[in-house]
TORZAKOL-59233 format. One record per residue: x, y, z of N, C-alpha, C in turn; residue in one letter. Coordinates in pm, whole numbers, padded with zeros to 5 digits, always signed. Example, Ala and Ser with C-alpha at 12.3 -4.5 7.8 and 13.67 -1.06 7.14 Angstrom:
! residues 2
+01319-00569+00780+01230-00450+00780+01320-00330+00780A
+01285-00225+00708+01367-00106+00714+01290+00003+00787S
This chain:
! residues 272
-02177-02612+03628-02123-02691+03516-02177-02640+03383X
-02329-02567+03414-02381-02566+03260-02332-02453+03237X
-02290-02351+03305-02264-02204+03321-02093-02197+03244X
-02055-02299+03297-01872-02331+03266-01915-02413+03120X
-01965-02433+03104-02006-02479+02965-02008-02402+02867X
-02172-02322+02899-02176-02178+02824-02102-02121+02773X
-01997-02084+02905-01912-01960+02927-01781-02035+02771X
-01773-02149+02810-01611-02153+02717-01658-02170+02589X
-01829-02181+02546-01834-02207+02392-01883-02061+02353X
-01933-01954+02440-01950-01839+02360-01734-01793+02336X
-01680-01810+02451-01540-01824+02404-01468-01807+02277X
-01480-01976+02287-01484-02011+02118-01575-02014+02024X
-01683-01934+02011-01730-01844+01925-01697-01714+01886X
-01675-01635+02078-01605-01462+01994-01438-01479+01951X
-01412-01627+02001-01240-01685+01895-01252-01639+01768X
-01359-01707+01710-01384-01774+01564-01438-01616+01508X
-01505-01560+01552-01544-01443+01494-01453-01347+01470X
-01343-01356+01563-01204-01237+01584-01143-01296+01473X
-01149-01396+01405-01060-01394+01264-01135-01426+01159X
-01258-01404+01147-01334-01430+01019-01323-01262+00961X
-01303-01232+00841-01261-01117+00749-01404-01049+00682X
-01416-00978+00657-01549-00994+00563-01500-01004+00422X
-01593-00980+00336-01551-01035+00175-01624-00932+00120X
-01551-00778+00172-01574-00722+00065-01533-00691-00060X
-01460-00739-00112-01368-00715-00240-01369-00875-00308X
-01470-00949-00288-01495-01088-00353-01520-01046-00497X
-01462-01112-00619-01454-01116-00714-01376-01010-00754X
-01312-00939-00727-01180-00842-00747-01063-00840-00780X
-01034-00788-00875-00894-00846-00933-00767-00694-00882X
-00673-00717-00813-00611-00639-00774-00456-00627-00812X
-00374-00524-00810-00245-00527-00856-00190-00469-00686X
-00069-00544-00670-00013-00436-00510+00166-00446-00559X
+00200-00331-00608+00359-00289-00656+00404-00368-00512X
+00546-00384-00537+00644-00425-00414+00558-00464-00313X
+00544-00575-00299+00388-00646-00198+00448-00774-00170X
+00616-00804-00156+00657-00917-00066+00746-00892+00030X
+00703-00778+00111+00751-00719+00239+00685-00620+00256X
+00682-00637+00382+00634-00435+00443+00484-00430+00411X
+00434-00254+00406+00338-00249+00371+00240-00292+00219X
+00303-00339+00217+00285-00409+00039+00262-00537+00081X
+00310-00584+00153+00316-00760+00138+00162-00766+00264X
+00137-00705+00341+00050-00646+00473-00092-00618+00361X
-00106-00497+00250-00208-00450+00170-00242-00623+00108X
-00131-00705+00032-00199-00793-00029-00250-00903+00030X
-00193-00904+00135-00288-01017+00210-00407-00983+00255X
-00425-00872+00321-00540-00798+00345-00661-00842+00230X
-00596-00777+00131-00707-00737-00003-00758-00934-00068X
-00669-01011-00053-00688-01147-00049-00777-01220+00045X
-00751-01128+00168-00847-01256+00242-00973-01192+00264X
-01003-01019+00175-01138-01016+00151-01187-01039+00050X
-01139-01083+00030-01192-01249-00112-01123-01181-00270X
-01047-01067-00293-00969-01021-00402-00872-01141-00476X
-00852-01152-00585-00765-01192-00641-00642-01132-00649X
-00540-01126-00615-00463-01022-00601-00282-01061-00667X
-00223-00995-00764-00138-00997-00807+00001-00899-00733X
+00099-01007-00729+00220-00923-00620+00332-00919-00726X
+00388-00826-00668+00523-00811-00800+00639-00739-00671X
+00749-00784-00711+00877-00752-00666+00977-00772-00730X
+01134-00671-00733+01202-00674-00828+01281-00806-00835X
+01283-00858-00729+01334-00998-00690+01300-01172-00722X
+01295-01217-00809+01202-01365-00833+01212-01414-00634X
+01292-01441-00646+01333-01486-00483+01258-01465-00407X
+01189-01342-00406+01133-01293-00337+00952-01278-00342X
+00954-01275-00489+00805-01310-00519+00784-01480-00489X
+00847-01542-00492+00814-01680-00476+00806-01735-00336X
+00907-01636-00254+00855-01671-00100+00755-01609-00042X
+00698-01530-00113+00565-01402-00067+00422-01498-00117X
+00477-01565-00270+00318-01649-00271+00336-01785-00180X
+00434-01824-00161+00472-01967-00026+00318-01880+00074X
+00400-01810+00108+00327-01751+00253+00149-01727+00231X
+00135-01630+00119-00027-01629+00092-00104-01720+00015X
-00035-01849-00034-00113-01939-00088-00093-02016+00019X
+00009-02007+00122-00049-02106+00260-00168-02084+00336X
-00245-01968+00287-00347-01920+00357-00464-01901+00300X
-00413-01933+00179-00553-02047+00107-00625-01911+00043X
-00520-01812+00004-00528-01705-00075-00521-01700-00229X
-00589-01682-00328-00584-01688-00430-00484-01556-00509X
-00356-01579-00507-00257-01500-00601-00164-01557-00642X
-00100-01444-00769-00019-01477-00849+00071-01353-00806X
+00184-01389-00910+00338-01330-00891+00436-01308-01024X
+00464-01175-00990+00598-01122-01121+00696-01098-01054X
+00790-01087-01105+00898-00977-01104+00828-00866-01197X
+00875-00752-01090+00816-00571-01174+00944-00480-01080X
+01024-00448-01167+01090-00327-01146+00993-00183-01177X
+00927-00105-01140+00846-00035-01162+00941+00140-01276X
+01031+00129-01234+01086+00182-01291+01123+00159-01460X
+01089+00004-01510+01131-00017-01616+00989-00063-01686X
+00975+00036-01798+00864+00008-01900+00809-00160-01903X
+00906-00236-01976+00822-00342-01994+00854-00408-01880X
+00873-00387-01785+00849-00477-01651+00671-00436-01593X
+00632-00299-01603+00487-00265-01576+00403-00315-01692X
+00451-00308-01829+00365-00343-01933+00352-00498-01924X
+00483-00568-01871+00439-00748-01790+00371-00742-01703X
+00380-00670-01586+00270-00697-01498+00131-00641-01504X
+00109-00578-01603-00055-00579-01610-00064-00675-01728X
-00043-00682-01807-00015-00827-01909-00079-00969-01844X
+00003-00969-01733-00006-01123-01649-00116-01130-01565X
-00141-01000-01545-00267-00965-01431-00425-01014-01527X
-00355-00998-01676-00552-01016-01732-00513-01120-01794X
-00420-01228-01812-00404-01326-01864-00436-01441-01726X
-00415-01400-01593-00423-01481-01526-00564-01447-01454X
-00619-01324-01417-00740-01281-01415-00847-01263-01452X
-00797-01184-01581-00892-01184-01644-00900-01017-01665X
-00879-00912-01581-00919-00788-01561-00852-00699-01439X
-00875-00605-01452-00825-00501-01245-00904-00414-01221X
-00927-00451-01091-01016-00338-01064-00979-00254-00933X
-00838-00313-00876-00806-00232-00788-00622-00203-00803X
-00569-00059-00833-00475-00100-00829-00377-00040-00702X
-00274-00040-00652-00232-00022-00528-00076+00020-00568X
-00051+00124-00575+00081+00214-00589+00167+00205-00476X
+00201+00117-00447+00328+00127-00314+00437+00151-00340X
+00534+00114-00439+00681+00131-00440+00716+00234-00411X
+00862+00236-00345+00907+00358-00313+01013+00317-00269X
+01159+00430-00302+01253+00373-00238+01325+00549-00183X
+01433+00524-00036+01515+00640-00074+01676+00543-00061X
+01716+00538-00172+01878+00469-00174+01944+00549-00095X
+01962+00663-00008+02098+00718+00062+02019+00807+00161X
+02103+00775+00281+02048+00835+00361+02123+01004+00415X
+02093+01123+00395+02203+01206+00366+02112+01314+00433X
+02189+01434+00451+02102+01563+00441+02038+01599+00322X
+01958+01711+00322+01887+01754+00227+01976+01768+00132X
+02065+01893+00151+02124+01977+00051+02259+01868+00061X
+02283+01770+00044+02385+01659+00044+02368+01542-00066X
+02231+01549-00111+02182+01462-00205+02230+01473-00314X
+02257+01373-00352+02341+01404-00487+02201+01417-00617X
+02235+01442-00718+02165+01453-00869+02111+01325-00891X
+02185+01205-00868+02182+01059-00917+02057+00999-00815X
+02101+01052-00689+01978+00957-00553+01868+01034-00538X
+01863+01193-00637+01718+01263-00628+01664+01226-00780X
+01737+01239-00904+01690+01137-01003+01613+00972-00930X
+01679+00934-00942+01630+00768-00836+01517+00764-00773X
+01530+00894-00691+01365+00871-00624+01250+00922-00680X
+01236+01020-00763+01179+01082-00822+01163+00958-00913X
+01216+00895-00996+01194+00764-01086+01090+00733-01044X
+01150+00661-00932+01062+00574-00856+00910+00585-00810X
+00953+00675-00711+00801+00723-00612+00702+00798-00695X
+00755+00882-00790+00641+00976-00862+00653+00913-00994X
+00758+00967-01118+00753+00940-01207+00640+00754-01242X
+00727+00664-01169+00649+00549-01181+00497+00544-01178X
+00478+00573-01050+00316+00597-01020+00232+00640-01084X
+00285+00812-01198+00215+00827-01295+00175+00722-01431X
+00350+00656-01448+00316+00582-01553+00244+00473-01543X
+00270+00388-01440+00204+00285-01402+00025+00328-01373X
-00033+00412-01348-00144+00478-01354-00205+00457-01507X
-00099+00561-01564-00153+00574-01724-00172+00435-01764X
-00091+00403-01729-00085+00245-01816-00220+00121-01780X
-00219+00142-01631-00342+00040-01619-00528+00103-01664X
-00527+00226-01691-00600+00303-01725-00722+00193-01834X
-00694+00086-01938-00742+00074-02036-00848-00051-01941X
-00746-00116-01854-00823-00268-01800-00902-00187-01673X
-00865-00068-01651-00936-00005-01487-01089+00016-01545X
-01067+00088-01708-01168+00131-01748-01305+00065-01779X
-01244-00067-01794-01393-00191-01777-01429-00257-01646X
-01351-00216-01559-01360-00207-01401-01519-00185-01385X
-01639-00228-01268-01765-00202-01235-01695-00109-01174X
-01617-00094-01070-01592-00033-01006-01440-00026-00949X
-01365+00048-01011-01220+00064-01019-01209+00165-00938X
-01015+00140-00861-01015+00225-00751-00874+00225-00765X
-00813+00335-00766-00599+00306-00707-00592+00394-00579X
-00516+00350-00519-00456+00375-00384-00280+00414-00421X
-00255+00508-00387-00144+00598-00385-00094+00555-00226X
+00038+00445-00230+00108+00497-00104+00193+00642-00042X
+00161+00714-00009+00229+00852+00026+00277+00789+00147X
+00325+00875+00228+00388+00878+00348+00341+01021+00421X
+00328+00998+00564+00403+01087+00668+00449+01237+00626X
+00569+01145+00571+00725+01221+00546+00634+01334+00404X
+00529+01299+00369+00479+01421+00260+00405+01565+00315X
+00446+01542+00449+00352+01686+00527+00470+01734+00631X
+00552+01665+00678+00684+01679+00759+00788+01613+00698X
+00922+01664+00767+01040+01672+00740+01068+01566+00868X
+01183+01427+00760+01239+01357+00834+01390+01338+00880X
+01461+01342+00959+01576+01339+00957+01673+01272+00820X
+01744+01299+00754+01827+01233+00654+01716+01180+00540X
+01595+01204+00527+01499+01185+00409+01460+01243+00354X
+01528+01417+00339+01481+01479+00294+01409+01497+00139X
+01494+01411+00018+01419+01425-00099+01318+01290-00124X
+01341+01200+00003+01236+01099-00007+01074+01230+00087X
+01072+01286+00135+01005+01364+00194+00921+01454+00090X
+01000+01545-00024+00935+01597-00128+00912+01510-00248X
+00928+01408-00229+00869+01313-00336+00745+01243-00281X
+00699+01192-00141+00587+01211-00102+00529+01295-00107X
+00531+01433-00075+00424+01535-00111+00368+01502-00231X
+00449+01548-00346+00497+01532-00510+00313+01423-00490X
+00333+01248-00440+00218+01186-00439+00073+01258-00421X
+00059+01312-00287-00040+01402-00269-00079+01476-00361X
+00039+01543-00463-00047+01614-00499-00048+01564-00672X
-00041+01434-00697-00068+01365-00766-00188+01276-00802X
-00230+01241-00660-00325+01229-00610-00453+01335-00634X
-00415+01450-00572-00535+01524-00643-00601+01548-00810X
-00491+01595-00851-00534+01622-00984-00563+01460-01072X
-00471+01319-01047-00567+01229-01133-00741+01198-01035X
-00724+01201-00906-00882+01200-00865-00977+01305-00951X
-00939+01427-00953-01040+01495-01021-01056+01477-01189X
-00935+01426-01244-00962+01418-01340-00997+01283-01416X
-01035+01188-01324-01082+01058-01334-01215+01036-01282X
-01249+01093-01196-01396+01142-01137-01502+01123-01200X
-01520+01169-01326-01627+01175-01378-01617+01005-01500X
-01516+00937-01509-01526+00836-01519-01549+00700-01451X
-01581+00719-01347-01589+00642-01201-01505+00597-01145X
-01358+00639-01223-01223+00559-01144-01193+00658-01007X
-01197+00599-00883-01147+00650-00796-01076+00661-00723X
-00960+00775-00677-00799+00753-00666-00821+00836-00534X
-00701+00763-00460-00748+00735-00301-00568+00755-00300X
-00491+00823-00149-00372+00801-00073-00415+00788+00037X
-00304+00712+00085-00303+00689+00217-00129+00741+00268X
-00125+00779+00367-00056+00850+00450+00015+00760+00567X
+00078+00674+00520+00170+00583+00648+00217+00643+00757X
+00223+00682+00892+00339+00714+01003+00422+00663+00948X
+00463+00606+01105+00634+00540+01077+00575+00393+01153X
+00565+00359+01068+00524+00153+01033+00705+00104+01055X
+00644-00026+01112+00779-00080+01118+00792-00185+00983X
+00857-00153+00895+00927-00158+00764+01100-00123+00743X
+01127-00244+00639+01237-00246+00633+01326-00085+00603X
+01242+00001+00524+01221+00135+00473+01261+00210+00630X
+01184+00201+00686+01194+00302+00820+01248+00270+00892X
+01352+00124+00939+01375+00080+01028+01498+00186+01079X
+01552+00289+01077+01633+00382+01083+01563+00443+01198X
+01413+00465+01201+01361+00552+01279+01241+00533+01373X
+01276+00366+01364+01206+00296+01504+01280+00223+01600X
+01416+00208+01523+01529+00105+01592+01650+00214+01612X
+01671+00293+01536+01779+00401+01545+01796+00490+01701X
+01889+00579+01694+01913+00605+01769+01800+00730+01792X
+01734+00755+01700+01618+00909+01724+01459+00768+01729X
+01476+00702+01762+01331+00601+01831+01274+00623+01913X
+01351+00667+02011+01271+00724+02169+01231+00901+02076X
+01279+00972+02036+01204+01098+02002+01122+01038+01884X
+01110+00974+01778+01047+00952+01710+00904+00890+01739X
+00917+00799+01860+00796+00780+01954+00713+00894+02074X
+00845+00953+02089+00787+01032+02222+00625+01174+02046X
+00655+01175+01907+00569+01210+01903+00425+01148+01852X
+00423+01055+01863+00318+00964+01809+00202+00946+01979X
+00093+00995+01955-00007+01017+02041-00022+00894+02129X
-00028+00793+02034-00073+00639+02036+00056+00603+02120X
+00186+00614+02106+00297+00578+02178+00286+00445+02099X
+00259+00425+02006+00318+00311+01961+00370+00297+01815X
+00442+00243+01756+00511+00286+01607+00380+00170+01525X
+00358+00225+01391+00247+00123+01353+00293-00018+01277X
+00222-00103+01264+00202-00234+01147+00182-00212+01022X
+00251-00303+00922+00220-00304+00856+00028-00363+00808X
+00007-00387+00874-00159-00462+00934-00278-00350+00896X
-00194-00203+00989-00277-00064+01060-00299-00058+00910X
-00191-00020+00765-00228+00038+00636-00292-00049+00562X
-00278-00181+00599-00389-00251+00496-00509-00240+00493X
-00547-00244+00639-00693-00265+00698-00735-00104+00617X
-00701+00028+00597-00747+00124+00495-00712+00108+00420X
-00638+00035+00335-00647-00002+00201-00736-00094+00149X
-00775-00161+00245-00917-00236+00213-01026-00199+00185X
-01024-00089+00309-01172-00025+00310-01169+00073+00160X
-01085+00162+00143-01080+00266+00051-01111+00162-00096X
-01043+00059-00088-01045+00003-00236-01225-00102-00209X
-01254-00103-00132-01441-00093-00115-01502-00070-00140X
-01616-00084-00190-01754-00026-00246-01802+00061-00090X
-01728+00031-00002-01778+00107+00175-01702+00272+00149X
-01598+00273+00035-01576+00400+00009-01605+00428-00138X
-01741+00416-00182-01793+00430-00353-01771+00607-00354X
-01839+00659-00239-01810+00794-00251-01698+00910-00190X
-01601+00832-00158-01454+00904-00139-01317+00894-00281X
-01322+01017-00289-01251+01011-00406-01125+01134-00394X
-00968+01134-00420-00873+01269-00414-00877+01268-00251X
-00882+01180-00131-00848+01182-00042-00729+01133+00026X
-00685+01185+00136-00528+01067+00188-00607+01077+00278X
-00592+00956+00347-00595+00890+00465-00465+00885+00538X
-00457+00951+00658-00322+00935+00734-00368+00872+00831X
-00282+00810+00802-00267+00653+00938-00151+00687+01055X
-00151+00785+01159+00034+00782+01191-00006+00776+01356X
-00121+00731+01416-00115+00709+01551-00127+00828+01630X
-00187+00894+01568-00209+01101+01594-00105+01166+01553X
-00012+01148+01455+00044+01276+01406-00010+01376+01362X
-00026+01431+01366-00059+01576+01300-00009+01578+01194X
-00085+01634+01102-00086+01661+00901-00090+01738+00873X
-00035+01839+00770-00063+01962+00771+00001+01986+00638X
+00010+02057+00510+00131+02142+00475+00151+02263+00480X
């Protein structure tokens, strides 16, 4: 009896421990682009329930308002814009709102990304390789430059570059979403080194193929069974797998990693 006792309260102790978070990012004020779905909406909850303050933006009101439903049900402390990242004063509002409602940032988190058409390489039109290029690179720089002034009173400021996969290999029908991830990487390098010696430290991470509304072509599609047969792990990832390193990287547990990607893809192989 005392043994059956024991046994079910260490139980519900290693219960209670399997969902307690740690708090490393307590007192942290964070920005996460397109963060009410997918790996965005996955990074800000993450970065919230290690005690961050964390600001979500999506081009959608609709959509920012059902994203804070969900993380203020969880007793998460954030706020919410609409941010087209593509449009000047939609980024110059959302860091605006971020120190009016914060106070400051000290972490910021580059996710947006889109590819509007799904085509061959040499099929892409001018208009849907303009578009992504907007988006995935052009933005990232500006949105970079721009939070630069509030990062700079940061103790310890950090951005995270979403790259992809698709920036070291070639995906079926993604091809200029493919060289616009690289394009990140190596965006990534040169602001890490050239922010370095100011203590801001700029970090990518490297998604597989996460199940996202973005990829759902190539976990549900008809190339799913080959798209799995190369993933080591045999399993397609979470949006969960990229937060949990977006946590750590935007950490004082990574003070001294700086101009790195982290690829997350379940053993793909990386390479360019």
């Amino acid at each position: 009896m005392l043994r059956s006792s024991i046994g079910k309260t260490m139980h519900q102790v290693t219960r209670s421990l399997s969902t307690i978070k740690c708090k490393r990012l307590e007192g942290k004020v964070a920005i996460v682009t397109a963060s009410t779905e997918g790996i965005g909406f996955g990074i800000a909850k993450r970065l919230g329930e290690e005690g961050a303050k964390v600001m979500i933006s999506s081009r959608k009101e609709t959509n920012v308002k059902k994203a804070l439903e969900q993380l203020k049900s969880k007793g998460l402390n954030v706020c919410g814009t609409i941010c087209n990242v593509g449009k000047s004063e939609d980024r110059k509002n959302l860091l605006e709102k971020t120190k009016q409602e914060f106070g400051g940032l000290d972490i910021l988190v580059s996710n947006a990304g889109i590819n509007p058409a799904a085509t061959t390489f040499f099929e892409t039109s001018e208009e849907v390789w303009d578009k992504i290029f907007d988006i995935n690179v052009k933005s990232t720089f500006l949105l970079i430059q721009e939070s630069l002034p509030l990062l700079r009173k940061s103790k310890s400021p950090s951005i995270i570059i979403i790259s992809s996969i698709a920036g070291y290999m070639s995906f079926p029908f993604l091809g200029a979403y493919c060289v616009s991830k690289t394009a990140l990487l190596g965006l990534n390098q040169v602001a890490a080194e050239t922010l370095a010696p100011e203590g801001i430290r700029v970090n990518c991470i490297g998604p597989g193929i996460i199940k996202t509304k973005l990829s759902k072509m190539l976990y549900e599609g008809e190339i799913a069974d080959t798209m799995l047969s190369t993933i080591p792990m045999q399993r397609f990832g979470e949006p969960d797998d990229i937060a949990k390193v977006a946590a750590f990287l935007a950490s004082d547990d990574a003070s001294y990693i700086t101009g790195e990607t982290i690829v997350a893809t379940g053993g793909i192989r990386s390479r360019l």
